[in-house]
Short mmCIF file of the C-alpha atoms (twelve columns), coordinates in Angstrom:
data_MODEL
# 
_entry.id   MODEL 
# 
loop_
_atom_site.group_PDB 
_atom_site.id 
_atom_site.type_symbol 
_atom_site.label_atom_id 
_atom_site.label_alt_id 
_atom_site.label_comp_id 
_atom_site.label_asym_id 
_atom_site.label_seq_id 
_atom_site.Cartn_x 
_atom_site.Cartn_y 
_atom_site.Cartn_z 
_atom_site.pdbx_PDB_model_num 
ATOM 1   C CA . UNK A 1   3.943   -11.082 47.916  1 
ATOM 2   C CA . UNK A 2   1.099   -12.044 50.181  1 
ATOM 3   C CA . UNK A 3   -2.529  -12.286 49.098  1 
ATOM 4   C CA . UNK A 4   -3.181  -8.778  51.217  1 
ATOM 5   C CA . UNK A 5   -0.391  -7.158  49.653  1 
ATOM 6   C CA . UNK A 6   -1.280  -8.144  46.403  1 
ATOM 7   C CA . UNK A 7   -5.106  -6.735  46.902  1 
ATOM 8   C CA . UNK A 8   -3.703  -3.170  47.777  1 
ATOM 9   C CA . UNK A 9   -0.717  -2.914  44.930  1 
ATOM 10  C CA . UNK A 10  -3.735  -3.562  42.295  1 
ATOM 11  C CA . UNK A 11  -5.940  -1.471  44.177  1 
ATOM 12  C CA . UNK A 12  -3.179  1.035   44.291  1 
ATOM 13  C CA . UNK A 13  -2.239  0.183   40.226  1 
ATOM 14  C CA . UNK A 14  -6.094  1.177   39.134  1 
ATOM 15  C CA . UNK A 15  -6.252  4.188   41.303  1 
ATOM 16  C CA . UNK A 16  -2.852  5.274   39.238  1 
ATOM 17  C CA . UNK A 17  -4.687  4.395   35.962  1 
ATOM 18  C CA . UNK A 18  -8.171  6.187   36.353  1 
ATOM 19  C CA . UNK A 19  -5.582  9.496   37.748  1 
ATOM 20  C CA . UNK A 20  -3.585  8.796   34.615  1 
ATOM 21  C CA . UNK A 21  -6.999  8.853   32.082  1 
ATOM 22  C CA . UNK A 22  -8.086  11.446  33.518  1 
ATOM 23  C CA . UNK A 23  -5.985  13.204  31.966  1 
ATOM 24  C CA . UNK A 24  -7.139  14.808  28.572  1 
ATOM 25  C CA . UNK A 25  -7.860  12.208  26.076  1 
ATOM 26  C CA . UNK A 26  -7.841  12.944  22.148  1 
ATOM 27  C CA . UNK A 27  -11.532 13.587  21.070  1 
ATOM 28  C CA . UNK A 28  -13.435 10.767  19.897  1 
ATOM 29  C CA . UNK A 29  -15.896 7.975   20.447  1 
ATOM 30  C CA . UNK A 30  -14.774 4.671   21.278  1 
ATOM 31  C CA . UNK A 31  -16.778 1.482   21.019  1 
ATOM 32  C CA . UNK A 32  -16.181 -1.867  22.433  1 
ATOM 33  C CA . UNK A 33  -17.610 -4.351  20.059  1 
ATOM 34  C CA . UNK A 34  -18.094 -7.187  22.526  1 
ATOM 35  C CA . UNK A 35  -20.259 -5.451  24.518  1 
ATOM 36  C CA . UNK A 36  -21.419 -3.439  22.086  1 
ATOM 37  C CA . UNK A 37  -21.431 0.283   23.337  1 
ATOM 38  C CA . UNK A 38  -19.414 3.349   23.474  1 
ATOM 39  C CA . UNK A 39  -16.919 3.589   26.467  1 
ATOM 40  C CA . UNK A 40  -14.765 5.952   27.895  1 
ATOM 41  C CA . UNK A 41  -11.039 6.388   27.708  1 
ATOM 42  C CA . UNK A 42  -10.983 5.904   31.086  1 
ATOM 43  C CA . UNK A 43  -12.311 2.137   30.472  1 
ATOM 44  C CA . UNK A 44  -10.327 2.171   27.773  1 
ATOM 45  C CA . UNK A 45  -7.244  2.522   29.432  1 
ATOM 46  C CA . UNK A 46  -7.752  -0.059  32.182  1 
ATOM 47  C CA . UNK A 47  -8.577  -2.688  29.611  1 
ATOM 48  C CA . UNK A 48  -5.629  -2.482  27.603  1 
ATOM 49  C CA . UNK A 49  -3.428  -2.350  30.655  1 
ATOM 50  C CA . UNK A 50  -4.834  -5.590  31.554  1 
ATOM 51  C CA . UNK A 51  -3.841  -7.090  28.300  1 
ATOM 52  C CA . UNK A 52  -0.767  -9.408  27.749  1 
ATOM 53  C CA . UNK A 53  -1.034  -8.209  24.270  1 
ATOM 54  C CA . UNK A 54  -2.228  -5.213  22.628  1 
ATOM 55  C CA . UNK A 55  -2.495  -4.487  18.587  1 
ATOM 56  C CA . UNK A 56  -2.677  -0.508  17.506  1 
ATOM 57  C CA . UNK A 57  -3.718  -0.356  13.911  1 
ATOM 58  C CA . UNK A 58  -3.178  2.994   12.980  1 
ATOM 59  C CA . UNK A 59  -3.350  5.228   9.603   1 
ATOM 60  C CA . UNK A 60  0.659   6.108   8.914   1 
ATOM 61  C CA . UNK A 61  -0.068  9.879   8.265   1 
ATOM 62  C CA . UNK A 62  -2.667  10.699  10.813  1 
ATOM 63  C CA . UNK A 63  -1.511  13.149  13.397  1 
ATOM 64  C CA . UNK A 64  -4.337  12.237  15.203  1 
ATOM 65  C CA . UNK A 65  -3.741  8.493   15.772  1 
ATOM 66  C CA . UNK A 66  0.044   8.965   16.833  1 
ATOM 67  C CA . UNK A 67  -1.059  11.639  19.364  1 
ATOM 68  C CA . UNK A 68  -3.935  8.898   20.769  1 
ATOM 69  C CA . UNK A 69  -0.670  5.635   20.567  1 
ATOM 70  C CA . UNK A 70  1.056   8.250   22.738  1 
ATOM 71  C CA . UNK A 71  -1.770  9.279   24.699  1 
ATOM 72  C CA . UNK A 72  -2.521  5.087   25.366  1 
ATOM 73  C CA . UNK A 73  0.995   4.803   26.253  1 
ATOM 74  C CA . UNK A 74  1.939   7.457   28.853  1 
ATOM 75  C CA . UNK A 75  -1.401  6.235   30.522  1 
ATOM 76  C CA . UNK A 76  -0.291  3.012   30.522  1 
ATOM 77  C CA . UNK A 77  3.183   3.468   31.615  1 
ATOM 78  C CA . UNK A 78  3.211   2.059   35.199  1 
ATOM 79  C CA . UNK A 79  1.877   -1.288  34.476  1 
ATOM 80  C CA . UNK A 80  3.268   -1.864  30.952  1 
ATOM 81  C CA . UNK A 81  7.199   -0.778  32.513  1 
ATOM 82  C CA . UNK A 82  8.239   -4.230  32.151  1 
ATOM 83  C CA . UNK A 83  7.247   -4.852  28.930  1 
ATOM 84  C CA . UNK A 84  7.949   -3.735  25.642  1 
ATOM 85  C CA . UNK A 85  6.722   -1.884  22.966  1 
ATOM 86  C CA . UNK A 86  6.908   -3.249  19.315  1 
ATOM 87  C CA . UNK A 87  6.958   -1.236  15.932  1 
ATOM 88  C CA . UNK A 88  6.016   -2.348  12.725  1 
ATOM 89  C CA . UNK A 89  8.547   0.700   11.660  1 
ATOM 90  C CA . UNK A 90  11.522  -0.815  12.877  1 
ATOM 91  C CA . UNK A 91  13.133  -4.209  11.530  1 
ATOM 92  C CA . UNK A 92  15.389  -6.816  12.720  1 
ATOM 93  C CA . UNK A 93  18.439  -5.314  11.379  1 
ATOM 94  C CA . UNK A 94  18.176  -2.275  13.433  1 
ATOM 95  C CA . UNK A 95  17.866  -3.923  16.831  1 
ATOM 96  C CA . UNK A 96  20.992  -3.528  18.129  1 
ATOM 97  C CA . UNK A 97  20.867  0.497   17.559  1 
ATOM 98  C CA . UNK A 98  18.077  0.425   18.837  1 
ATOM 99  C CA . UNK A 99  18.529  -1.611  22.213  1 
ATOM 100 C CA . UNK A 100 21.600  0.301   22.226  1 
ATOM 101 C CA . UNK A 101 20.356  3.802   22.535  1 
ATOM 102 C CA . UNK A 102 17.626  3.246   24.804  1 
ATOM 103 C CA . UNK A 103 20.582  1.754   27.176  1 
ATOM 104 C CA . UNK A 104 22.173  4.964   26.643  1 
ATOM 105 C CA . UNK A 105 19.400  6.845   26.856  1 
ATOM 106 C CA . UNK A 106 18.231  5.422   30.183  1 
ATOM 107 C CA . UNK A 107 21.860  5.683   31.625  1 
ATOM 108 C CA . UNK A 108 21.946  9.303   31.069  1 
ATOM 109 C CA . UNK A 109 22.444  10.019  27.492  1 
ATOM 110 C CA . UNK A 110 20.947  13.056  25.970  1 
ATOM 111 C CA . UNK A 111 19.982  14.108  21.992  1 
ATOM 112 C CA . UNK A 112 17.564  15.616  20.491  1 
ATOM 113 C CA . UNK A 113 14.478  14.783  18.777  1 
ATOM 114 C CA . UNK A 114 15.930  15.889  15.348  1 
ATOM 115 C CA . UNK A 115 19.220  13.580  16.129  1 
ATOM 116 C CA . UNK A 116 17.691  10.582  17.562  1 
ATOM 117 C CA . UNK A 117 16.657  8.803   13.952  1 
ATOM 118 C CA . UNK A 118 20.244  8.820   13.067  1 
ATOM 119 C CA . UNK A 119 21.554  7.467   16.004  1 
ATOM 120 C CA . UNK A 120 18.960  4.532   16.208  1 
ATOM 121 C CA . UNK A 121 19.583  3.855   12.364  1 
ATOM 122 C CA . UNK A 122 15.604  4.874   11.576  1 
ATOM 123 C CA . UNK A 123 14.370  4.312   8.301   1 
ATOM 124 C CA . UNK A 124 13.247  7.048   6.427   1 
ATOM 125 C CA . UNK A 125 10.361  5.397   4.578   1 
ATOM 126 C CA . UNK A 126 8.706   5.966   7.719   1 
ATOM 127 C CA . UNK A 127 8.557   9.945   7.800   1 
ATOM 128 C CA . UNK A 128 10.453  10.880  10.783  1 
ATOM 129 C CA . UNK A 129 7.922   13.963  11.940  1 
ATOM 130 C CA . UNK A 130 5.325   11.644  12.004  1 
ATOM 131 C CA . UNK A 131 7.094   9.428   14.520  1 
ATOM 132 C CA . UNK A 132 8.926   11.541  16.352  1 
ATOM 133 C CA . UNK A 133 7.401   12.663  19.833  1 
ATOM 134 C CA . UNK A 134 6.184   8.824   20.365  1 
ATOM 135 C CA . UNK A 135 9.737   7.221   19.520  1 
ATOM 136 C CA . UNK A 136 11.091  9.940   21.566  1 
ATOM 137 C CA . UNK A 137 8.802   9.009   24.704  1 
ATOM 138 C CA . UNK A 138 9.225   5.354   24.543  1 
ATOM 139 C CA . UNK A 139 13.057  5.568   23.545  1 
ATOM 140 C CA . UNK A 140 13.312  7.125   27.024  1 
ATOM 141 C CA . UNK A 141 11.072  4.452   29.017  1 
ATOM 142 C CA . UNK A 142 12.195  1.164   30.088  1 
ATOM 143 C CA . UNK A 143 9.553   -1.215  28.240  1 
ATOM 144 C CA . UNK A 144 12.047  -2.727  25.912  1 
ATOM 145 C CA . UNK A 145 11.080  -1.132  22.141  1 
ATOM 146 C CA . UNK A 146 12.008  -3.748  19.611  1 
ATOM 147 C CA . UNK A 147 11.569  -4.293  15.880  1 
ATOM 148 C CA . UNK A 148 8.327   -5.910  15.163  1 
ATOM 149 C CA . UNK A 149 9.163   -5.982  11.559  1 
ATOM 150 C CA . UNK A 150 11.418  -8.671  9.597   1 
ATOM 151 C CA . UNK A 151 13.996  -7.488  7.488   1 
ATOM 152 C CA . UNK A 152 13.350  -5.438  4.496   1 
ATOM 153 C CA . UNK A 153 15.482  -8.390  2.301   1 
ATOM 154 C CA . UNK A 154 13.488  -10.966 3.952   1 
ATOM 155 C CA . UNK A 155 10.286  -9.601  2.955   1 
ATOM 156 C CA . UNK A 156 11.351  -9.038  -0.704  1 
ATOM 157 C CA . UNK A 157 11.697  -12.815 -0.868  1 
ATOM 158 C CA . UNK A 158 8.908   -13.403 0.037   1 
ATOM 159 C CA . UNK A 159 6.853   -13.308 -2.337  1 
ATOM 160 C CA . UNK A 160 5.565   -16.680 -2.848  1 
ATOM 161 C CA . UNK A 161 4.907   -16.915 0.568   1 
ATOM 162 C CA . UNK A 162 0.935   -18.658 1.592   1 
ATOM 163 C CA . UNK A 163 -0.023  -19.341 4.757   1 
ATOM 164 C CA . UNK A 164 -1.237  -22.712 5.721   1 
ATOM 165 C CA . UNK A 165 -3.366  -21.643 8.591   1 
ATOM 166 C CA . UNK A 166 -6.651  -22.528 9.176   1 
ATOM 167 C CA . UNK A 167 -7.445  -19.111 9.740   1 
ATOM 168 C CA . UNK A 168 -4.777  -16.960 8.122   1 
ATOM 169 C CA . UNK A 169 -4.269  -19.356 5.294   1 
ATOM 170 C CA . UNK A 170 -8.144  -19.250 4.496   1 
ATOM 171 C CA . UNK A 171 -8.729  -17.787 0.752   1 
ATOM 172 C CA . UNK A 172 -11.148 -15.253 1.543   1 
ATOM 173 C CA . UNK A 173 -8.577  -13.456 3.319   1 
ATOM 174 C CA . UNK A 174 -6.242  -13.301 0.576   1 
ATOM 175 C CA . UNK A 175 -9.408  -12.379 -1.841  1 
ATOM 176 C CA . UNK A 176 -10.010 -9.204  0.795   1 
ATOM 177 C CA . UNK A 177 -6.192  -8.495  0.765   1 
ATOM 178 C CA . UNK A 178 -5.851  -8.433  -2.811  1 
ATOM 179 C CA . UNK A 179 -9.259  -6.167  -3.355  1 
ATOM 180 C CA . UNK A 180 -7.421  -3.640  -0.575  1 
ATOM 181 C CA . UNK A 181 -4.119  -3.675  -2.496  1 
ATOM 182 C CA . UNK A 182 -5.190  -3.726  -5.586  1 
ATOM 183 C CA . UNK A 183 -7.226  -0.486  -4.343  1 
ATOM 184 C CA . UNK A 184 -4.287  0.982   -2.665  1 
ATOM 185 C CA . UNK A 185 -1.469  0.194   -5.213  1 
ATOM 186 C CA . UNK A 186 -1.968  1.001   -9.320  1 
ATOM 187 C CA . UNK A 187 -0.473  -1.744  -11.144 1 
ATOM 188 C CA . UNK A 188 0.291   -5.850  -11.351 1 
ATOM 189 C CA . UNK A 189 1.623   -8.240  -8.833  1 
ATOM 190 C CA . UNK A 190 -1.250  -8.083  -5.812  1 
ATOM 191 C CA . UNK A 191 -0.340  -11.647 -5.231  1 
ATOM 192 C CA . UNK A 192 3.104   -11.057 -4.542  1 
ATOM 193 C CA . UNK A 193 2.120   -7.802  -2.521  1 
ATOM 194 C CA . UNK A 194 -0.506  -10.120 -0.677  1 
ATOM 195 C CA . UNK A 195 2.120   -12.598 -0.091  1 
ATOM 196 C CA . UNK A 196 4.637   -9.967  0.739   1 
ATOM 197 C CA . UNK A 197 2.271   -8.491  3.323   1 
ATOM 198 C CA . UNK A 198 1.021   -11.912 5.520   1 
ATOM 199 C CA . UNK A 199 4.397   -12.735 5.687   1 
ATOM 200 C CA . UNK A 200 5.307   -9.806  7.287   1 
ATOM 201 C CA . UNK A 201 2.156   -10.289 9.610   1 
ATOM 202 C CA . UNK A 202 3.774   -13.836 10.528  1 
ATOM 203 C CA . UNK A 203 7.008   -12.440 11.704  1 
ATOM 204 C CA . UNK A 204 5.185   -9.645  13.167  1 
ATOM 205 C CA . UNK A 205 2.700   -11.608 15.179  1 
ATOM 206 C CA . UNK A 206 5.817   -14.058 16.298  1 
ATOM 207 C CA . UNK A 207 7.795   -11.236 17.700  1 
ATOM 208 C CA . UNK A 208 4.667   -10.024 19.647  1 
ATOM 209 C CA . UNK A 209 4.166   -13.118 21.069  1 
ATOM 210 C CA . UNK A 210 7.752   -13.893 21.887  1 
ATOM 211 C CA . UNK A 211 8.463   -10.221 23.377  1 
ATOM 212 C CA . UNK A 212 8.285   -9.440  27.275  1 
ATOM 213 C CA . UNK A 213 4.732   -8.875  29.018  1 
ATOM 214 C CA . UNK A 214 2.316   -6.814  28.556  1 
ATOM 215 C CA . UNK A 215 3.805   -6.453  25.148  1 
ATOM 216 C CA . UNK A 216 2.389   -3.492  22.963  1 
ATOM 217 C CA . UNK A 217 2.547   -3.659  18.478  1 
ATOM 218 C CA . UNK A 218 1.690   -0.319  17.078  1 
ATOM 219 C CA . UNK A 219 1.108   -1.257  13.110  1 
ATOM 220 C CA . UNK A 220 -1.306  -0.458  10.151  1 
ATOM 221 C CA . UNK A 221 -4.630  -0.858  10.625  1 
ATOM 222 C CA . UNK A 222 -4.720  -3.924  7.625   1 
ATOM 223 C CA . UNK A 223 -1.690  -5.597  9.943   1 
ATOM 224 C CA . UNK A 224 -4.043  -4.881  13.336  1 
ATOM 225 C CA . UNK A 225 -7.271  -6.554  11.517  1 
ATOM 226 C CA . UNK A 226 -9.198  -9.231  13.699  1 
ATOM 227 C CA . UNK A 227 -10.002 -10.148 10.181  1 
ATOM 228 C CA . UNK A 228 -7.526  -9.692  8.056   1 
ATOM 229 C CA . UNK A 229 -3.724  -9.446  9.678   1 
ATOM 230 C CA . UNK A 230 -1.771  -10.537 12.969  1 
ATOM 231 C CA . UNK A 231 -4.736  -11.620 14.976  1 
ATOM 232 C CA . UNK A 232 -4.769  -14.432 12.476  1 
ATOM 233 C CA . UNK A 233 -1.548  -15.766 13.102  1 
ATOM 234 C CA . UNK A 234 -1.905  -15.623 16.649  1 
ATOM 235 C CA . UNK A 235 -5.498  -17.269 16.617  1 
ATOM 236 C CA . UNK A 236 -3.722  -20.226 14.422  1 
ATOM 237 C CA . UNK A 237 -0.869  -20.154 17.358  1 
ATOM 238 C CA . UNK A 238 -3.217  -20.284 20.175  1 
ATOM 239 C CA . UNK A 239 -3.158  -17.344 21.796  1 
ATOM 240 C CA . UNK A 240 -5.850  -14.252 20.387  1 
ATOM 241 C CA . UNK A 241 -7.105  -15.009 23.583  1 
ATOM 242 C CA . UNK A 242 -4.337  -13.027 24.932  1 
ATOM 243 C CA . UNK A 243 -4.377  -10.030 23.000  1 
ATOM 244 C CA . UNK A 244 -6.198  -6.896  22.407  1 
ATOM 245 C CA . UNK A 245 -6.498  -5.388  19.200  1 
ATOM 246 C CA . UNK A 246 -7.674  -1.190  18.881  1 
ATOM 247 C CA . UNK A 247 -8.318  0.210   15.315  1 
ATOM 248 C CA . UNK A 248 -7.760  3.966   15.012  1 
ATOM 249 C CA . UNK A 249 -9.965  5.289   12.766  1 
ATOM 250 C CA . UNK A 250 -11.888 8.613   11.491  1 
ATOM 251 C CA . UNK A 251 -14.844 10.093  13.305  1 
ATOM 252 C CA . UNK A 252 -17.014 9.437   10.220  1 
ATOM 253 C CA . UNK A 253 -15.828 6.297   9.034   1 
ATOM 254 C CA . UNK A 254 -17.776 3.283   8.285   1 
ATOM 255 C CA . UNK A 255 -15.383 0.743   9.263   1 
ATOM 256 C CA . UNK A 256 -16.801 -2.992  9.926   1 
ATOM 257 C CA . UNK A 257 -16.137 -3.330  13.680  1 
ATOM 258 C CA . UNK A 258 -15.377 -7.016  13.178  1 
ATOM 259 C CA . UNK A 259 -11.434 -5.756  12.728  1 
ATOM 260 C CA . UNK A 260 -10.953 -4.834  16.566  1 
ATOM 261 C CA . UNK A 261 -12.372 -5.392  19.968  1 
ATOM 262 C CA . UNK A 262 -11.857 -1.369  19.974  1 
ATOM 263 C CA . UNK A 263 -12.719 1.031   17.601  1 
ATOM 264 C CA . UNK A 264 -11.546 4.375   18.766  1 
ATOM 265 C CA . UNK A 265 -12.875 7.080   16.388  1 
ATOM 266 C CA . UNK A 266 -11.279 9.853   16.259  1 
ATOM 267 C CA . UNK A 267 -11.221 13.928  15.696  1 
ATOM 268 C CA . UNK A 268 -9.170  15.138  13.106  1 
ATOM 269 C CA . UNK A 269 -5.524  16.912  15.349  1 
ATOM 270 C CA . UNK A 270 -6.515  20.581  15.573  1 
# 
């Protein structure tokens, strides 16, 4: 493609993006914390479809946060189609269902949103309803989806597991994770659970670096932290530089922005 050609198709690409934002965006403020001021979704939008990588740390049970991942993502569509989208809610040992039935699904195959966990083997942990209009959007795209997760076993033994990164392996991180965990879950073994939980951000930031471009990880907002989870891993690999990480997060909270380069705070779902 020549130099001209190349001007107009990102021209053309930018026009399709500010079209696509305008579309109704969930209600919220979001701030960029480099530049240190609310922007809109429109901006939004065209800086995350710019991204090689992009981190979505999300609350599990807020309706509002999957409706803005799928709001992000049907914005994003055109430039992100040969990529992939990653889930911390799918594992290793359900990638070949799940490669499977997006084949099938892009070839012509038709289910339903109440069938399509038990054909692409979904675990249940993750409550289905929550889940189910965003799986069912991307399942139906051609960005690869792939298991950002390792396997459940895998993670079970890994409970010895430190870091030895400069940055991930530093003890105030572990201190922070075992305050949160220790809030989060009644009883012993916080070390294990800390150990338990940076090893999963490990795999998980390997997978997102090793998947096709612009690659997309929608996770928990402790797995998303700048601070605290993936971004760690990848800053001890080289290459933060290359992603983008967005916290979801309530309208009143009183997060530290440190955690993302986006903080989108959002409206309760009506």
């Amino acid at each position: 493609m020549n130099t001209y050609l190349k001007k107009w198709f990102g021209i053309i690409i930018l026009y399709l993006l500010s079209a696509a934002a305008a579309a109704q965006a969930p209600a919220g403020r979001i701030y960029d914390t480099a530049a240190q001021t609310d922007i809109t979704a429109e901006a939004l939008v065209q800086a995350l479809a710019q991204s090689p990588m992009v981190i979505i740390g999300e609350k599990h049970d807020e309706t509002a946060h999957h409706r803005a991942e799928l709001w992000l993502l049907q914005q994003t569509e055109t430039p992100r189609s040969r990529g992939s989208v990653l889930l911390e809610m799918l594992d290793s040992a359900q990638q070949r269902d799940v490669t499977r039935v997006q084949q099938w699904l892009l070839d012509g195959g038709s289910t339903s949103e109440r069938r399509l966990p038990e054909k692409m083997a979904w675990n249940h942990a993750w409550n289905w309803p929550d889940y189910a209009r965003t799986v069912s959007w991307i399942m139906r795209r051609p960005a690869k989806v792939l298991a950002a997760a390792p396997g459940r076993d895998d993670v079970r033994r890994a409970a010895a597991f430190v870091p030895d990164g400069r940055y991930s392996g530093a003890p105030a991180v572990r201190q922070a994770l075992e305050q949160i965990i220790g809030t989060n879950h009644v009883g012993t073994g916080n070390t294990d659970k800390v150990s338990m939980q940076q090893f999963k951000d490990s795999i998980m930031a390997q997978n997102l670096a090793a998947a096709p471009r612009p690659a997309w990880l929608l996770t928990g907002s402790i797995h998303a932290s700048k601070q605290l989870g993936i971004p760690l891993f990848l800053r001890d690999a080289g290459q933060a530089s290359d992603a983008k990480v967005l916290i979801l997060t309530a309208r009143d909270s009183d997060i530290d922005t440190g955690h993302g380069d986006y903080i989108w705070y959002l409206d309760p779902a009506p």
